[in-house]
C-alpha positions as CSV (number, residue, x, y, z in Angstrom):
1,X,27.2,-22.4,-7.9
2,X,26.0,-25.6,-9.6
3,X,22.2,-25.8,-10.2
4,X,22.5,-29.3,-10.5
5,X,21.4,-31.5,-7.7
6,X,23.9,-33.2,-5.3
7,X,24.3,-37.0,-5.2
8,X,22.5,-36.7,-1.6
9,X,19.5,-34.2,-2.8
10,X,18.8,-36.5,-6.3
11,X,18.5,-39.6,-3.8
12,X,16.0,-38.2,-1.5
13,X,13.9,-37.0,-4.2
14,X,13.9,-40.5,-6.0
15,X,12.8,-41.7,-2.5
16,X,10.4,-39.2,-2.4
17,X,9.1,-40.1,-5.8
18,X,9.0,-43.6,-5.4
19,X,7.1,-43.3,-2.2
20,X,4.3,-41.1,-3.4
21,X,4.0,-43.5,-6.5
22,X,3.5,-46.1,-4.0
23,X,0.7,-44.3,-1.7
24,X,-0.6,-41.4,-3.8
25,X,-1.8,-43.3,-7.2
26,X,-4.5,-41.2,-9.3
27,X,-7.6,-42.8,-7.9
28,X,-6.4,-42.3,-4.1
29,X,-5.6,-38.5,-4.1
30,X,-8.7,-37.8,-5.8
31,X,-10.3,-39.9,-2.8
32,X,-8.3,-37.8,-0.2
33,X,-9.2,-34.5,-2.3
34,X,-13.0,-35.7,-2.2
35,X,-12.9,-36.9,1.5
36,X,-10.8,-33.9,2.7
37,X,-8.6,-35.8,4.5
38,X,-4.9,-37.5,4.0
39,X,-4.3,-40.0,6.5
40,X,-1.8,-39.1,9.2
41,X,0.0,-42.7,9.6
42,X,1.7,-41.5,5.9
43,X,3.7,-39.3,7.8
44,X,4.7,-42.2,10.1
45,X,6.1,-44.0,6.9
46,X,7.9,-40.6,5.5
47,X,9.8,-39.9,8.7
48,X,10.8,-43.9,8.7
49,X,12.5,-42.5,5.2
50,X,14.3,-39.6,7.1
51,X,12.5,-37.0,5.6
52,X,11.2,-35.2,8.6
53,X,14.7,-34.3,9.9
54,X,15.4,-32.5,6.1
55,X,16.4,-29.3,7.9
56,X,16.9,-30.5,11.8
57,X,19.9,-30.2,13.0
58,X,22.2,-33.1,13.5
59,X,22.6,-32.6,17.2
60,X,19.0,-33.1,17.9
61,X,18.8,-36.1,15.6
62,X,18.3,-34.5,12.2
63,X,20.1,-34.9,9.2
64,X,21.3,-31.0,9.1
65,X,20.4,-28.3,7.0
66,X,19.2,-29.4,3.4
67,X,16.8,-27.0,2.2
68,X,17.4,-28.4,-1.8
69,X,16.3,-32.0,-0.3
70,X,13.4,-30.7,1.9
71,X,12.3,-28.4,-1.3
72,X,12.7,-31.9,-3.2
73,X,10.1,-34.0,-1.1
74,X,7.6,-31.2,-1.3
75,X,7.7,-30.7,-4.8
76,X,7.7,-35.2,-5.5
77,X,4.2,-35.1,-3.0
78,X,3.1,-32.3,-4.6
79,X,3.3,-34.1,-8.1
80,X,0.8,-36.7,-6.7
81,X,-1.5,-35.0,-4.1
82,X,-1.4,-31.4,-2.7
83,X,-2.7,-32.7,0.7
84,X,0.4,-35.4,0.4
85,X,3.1,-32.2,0.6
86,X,1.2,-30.4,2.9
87,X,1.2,-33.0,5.4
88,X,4.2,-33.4,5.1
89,X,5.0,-29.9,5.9
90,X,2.9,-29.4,9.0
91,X,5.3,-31.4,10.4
92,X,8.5,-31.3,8.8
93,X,8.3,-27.4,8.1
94,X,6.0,-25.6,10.3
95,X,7.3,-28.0,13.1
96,X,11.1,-29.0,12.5
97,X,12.0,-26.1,11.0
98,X,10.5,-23.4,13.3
99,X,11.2,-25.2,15.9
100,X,15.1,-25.5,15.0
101,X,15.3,-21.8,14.6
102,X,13.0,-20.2,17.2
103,X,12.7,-22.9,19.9
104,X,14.2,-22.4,23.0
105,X,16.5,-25.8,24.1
106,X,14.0,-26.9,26.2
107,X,11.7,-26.8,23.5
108,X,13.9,-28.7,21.0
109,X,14.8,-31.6,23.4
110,X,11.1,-31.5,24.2
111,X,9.1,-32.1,20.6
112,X,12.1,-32.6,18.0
113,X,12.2,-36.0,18.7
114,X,8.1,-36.9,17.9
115,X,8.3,-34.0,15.1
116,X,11.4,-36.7,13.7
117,X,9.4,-39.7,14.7
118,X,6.6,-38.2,12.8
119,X,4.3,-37.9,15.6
120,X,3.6,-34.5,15.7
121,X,2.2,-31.8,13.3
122,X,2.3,-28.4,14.2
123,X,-0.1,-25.3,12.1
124,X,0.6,-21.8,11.8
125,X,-2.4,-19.3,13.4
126,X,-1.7,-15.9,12.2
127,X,-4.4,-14.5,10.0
128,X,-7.4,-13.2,11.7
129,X,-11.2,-12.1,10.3
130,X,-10.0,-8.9,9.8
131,X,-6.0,-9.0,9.4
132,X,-4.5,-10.6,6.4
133,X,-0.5,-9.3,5.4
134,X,-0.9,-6.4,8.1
135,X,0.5,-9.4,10.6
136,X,1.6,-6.7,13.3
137,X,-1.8,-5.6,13.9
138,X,-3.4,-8.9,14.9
139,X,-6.1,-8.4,17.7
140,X,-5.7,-12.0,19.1
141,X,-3.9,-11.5,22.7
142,X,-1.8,-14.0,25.0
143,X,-1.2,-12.2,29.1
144,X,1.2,-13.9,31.2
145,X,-0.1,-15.1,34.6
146,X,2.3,-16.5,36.8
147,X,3.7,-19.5,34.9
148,X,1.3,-19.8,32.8
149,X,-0.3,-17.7,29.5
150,X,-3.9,-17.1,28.6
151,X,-4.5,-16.7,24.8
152,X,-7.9,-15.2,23.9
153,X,-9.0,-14.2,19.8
154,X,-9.7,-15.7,16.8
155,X,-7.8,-16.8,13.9
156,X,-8.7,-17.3,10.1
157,X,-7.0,-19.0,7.4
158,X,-5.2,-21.5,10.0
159,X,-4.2,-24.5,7.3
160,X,-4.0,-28.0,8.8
161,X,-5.6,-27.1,12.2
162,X,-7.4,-29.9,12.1
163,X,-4.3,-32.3,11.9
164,X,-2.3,-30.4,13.7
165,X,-1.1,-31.5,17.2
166,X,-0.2,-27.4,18.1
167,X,-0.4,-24.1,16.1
168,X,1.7,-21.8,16.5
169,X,-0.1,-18.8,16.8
170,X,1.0,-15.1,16.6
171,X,-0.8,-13.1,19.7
172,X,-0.1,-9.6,21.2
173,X,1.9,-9.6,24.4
174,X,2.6,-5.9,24.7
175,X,1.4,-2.7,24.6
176,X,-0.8,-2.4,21.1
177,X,1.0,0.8,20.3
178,X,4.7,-1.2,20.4
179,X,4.0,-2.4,17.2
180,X,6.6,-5.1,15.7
181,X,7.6,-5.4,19.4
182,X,4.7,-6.6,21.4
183,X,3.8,-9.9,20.0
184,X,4.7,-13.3,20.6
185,X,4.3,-16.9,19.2
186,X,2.3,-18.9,21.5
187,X,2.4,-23.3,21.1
188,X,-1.1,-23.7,21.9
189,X,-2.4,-28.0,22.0
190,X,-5.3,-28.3,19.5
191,X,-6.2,-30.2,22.4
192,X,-6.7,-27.9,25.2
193,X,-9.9,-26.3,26.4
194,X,-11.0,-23.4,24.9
195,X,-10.0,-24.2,21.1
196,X,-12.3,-24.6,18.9
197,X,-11.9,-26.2,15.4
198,X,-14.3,-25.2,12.2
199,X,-13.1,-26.0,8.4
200,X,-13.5,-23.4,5.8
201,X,-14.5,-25.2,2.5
202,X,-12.6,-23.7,-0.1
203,X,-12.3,-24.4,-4.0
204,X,-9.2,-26.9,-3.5
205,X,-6.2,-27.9,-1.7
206,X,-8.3,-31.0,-0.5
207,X,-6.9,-33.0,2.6
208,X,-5.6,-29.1,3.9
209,X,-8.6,-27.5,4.5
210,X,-7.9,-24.1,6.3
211,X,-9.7,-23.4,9.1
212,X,-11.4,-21.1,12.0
213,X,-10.0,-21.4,15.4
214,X,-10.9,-19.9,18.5
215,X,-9.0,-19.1,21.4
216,X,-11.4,-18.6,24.6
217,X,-9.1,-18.1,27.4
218,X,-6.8,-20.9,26.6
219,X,-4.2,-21.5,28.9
220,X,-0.9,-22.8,28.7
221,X,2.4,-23.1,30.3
222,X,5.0,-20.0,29.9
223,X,7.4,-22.8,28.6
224,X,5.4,-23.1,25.4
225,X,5.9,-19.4,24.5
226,X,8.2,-19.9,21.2
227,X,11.3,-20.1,22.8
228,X,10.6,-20.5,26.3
229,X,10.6,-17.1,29.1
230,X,13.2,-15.4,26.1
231,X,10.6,-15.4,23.2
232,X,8.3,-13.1,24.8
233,X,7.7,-10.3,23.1
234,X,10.0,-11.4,19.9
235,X,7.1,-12.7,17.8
236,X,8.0,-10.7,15.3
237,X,11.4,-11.1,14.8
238,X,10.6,-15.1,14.9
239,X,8.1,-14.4,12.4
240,X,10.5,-12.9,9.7
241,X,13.3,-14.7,11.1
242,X,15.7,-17.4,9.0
243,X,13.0,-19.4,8.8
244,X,11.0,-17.1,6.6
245,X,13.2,-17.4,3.4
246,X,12.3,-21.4,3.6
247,X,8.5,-20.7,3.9
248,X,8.2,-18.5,0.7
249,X,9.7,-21.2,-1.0
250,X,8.2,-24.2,0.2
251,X,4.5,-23.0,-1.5
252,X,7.0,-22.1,-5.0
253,X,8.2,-26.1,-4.4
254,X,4.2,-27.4,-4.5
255,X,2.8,-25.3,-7.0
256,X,5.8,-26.8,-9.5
257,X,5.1,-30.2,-8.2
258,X,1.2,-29.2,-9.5
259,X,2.4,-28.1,-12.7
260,X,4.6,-30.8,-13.6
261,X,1.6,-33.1,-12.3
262,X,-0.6,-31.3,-15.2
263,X,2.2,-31.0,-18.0
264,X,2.6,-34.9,-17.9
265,X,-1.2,-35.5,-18.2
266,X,-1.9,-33.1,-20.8
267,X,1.7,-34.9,-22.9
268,X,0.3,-38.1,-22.3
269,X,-3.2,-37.2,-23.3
270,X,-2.2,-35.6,-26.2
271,X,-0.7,-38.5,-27.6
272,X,-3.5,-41.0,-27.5
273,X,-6.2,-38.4,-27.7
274,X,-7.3,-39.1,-31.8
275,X,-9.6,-36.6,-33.6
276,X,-9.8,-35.9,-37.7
277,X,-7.6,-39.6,-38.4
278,X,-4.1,-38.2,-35.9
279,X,-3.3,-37.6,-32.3
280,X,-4.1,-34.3,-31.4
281,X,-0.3,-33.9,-30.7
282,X,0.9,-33.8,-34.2
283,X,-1.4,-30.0,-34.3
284,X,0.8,-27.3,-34.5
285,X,-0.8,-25.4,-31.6
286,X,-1.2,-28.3,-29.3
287,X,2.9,-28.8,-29.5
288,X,3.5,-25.4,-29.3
289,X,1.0,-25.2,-25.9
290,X,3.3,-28.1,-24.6
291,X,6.6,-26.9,-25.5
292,X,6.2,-23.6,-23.8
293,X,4.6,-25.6,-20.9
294,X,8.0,-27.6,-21.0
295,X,10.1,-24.5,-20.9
296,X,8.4,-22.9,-18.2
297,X,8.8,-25.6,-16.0
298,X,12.7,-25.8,-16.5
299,X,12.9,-21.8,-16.0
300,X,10.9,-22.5,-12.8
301,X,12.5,-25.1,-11.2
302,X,16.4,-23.0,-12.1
303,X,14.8,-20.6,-10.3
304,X,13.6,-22.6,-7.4
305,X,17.0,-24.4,-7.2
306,X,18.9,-21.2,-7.3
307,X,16.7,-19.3,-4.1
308,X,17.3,-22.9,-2.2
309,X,20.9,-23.2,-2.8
310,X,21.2,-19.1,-1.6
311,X,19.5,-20.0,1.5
312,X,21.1,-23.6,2.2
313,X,24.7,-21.7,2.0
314,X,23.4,-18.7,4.0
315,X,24.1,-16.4,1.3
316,X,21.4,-13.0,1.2
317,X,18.2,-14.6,-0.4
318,X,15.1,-11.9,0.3
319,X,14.9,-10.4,-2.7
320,X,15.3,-14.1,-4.5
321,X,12.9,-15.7,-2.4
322,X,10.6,-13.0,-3.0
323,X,10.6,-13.3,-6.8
324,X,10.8,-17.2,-6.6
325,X,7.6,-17.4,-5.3
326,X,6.0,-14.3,-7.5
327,X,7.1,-16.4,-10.5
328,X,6.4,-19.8,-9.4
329,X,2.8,-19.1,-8.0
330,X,2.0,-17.3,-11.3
331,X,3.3,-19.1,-13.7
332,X,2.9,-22.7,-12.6
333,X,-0.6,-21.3,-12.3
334,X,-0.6,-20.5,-16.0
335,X,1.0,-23.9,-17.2
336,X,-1.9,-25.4,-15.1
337,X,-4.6,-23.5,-17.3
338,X,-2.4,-23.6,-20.6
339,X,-2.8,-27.8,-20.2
340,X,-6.3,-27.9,-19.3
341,X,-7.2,-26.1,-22.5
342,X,-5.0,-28.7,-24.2
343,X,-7.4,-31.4,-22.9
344,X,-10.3,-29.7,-23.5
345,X,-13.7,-30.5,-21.6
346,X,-12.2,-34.1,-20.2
347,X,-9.8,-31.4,-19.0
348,X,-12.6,-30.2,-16.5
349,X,-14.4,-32.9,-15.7
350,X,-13.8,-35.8,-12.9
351,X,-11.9,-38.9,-14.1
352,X,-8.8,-36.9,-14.8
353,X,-6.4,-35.4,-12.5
354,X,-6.1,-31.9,-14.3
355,X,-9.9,-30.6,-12.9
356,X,-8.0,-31.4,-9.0
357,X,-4.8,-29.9,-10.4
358,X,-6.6,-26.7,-11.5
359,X,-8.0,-26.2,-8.4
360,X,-5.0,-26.7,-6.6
361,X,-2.9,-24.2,-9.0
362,X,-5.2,-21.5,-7.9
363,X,-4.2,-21.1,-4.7
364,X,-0.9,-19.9,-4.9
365,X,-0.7,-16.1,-5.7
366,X,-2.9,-16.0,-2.9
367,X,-1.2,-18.0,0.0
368,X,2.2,-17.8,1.7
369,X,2.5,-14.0,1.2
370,X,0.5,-12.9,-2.0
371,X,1.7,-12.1,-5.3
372,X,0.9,-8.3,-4.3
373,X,3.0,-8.9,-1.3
374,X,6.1,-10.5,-2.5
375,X,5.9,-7.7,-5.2
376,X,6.1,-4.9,-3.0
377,X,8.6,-6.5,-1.1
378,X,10.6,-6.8,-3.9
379,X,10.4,-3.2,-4.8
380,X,10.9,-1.9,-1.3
381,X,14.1,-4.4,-0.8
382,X,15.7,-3.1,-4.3
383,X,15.3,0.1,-2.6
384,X,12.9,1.5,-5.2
385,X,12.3,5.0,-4.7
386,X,8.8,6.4,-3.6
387,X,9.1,10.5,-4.6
């Protein structure tokens, strides 16, 4: 394998970047972070680029399976505004993708074509009040009626939902004692009666807030079970489906766009911050902050390129996936902190990027399957002994 970047990956990335230079300067994603709110006609302009069809296939208009490009455009919007990449992934992601893998063909014909337009944005509803990885014991239920569905609980956590056109939400259809095997994924309309809508305010990812939603007695079509009359009852194998090796990654792809984001400000800082007659970068401890800063990116972004080009060529990619976003939601985390202390207080204080970037960085061993998590998957797919 080559971990360098194909002719077509290292041109949608330089589209990427120019186009987030162009929308996302300094002063605006500290607006959007302040105002909690990105405005959706971006994604209008980034599906004009052809992002949105990064890993759609070709026969439903898409430009095929590029994970390394799609992992590119997240990480370039990530660089200039968290809320950038993530709305970009409510559609591209938690809409193209899922629905490429999981949707039934009805579904595909049905919303690929406004996912590629950039018209829709879909949210994923599976944490509740009082289930966090323990996904198989959610309490929120969907019962079939006829042609229709009725989806009754609560969900917590629910990133975007207030953006979002659908969430996909992960409900038990079964018995609750067939665990793994009585749930399904449910395409419920933000719109429809019965949702309701509250923002959690959290430290940062500002312009994603996460958020509360209710179900009370929503109903929808069968149809809009993830793929169609079929899906029922496979929630779970959706849920940890193909699709899952691209979701660990795409937070790993963020949190180095973050990091790089914070590396460059505390480099440039460094060399025009002045104290005792010399920039503060000619001190020993300041290069040496930035050099490991430097060398921890490039060891995160091998190993990001290496778990993308595993999964783009189909090869076995759990365990990498797993570790890729250990490492890259730790230590991006780290290089984050590491540059703030090389700023000092302007490091912490508005006027700078690095307080948002913080705040951002935090996030990471937390969302998307937790550090904890990822580590005990890890063990448990190496086949660690327990006795």
């Amino acid at each position: 394998m080559s971990f360098y970047e194909s002719a077509e990956v290292a041109a949608v990335r330089q589209a990427a970047r120019k186009f987030a230079a162009e929308v996302a300067p300094p002063e605006k994603a500290a607006e959007w972070d302040l105002a909690n709110e990105v405005p959706r006609e971006l994604l209008l302009q980034m599906a004009s680029l052809g992002f949105s069809g990064l890993v759609v296939p070709t026969e439903y208009g898409g430009r095929g399976r590029h994970v390394m490009g799609f992992l590119a455009v997240i990480e370039e919007l990530a660089r200039r505004s968290f809320g950038l990449s993530t709305l970009y992934a409510l559609n591209a992601g938690y809409g193209g993708l899922n629905l490429s893998v999981s949707g039934s063909e009805e579904q595909k014909r049905r919303f690929l074509p406004d996912i590629l337009a950039g018209r829709l944005m879909f949210a994923y509803g599976l944490s509740e009040p009082d289930v966090g990885a323990d996904l198989a014991s959610v309490s929120t239920t969907v019962q079939r009626k006829g042609d229709q569905v009725v989806v009754r609980g609560r969900k917590r956590w629910t990133s975007g939902a207030q953006h979002a056109d659908y969430i996909i939400c992960l409900a038990r259809s079964g018995p609750e004692g067939e665990r793994h095997r009585n749930l399904s994924m449910v395409l419920v309309p933000t719109s429809a009666p019965g949702v309701q809508i509250t923002n959690i305010r959290i430290l940062g990812s500002g312009g994603n807030a996460p958020a509360d939603v209710v179900f009370d007695d929503v109903t929808v079509p069968l149809a809009d079970v993830m793929g169609g009359e079929a899906g029922w009852n496979e929630g779970w194998s959706q849920l940890v489906g193909p699709a899952l090796e691209i979701e660990k990654i795409q937070p790993a792809a963020m949190a180095l766009g973050i990091a790089e984001a914070a590396v460059e400000e505390a480099w440039t800082y460094s060399e025009q911050r002045r104290q005792f007659g010399r920039v503060i970068s000619a001190n020993q401890s300041i290069r040496h902050d930035l050099a490991d800063a430097r060398t921890m990116l490039h060891a995160c972004r091998l190993m990001l390129q290496d778990a993308a080009w595993r999964v783009d060529h189909r090869e076995a990619s759990a365990v990498e996936t797993c570790m890729t976003k250990l490492f890259l939601s730790e230590q991006c985390r780290d290089v984050v902190l590491s540059c703030q202390q090389v700023m000092g207080a302007p490091g912490y204080a508005a006027g700078h990027q690095m307080e948002r970037l913080v705040r951002d960085s935090l996030c990471f061993p937390i969302i998307g399957g937790s550090s904890a998590i990822q580590r005990n998957n890890i063990s448990n797919l190496l086949k660690l002994a327990r006795g």
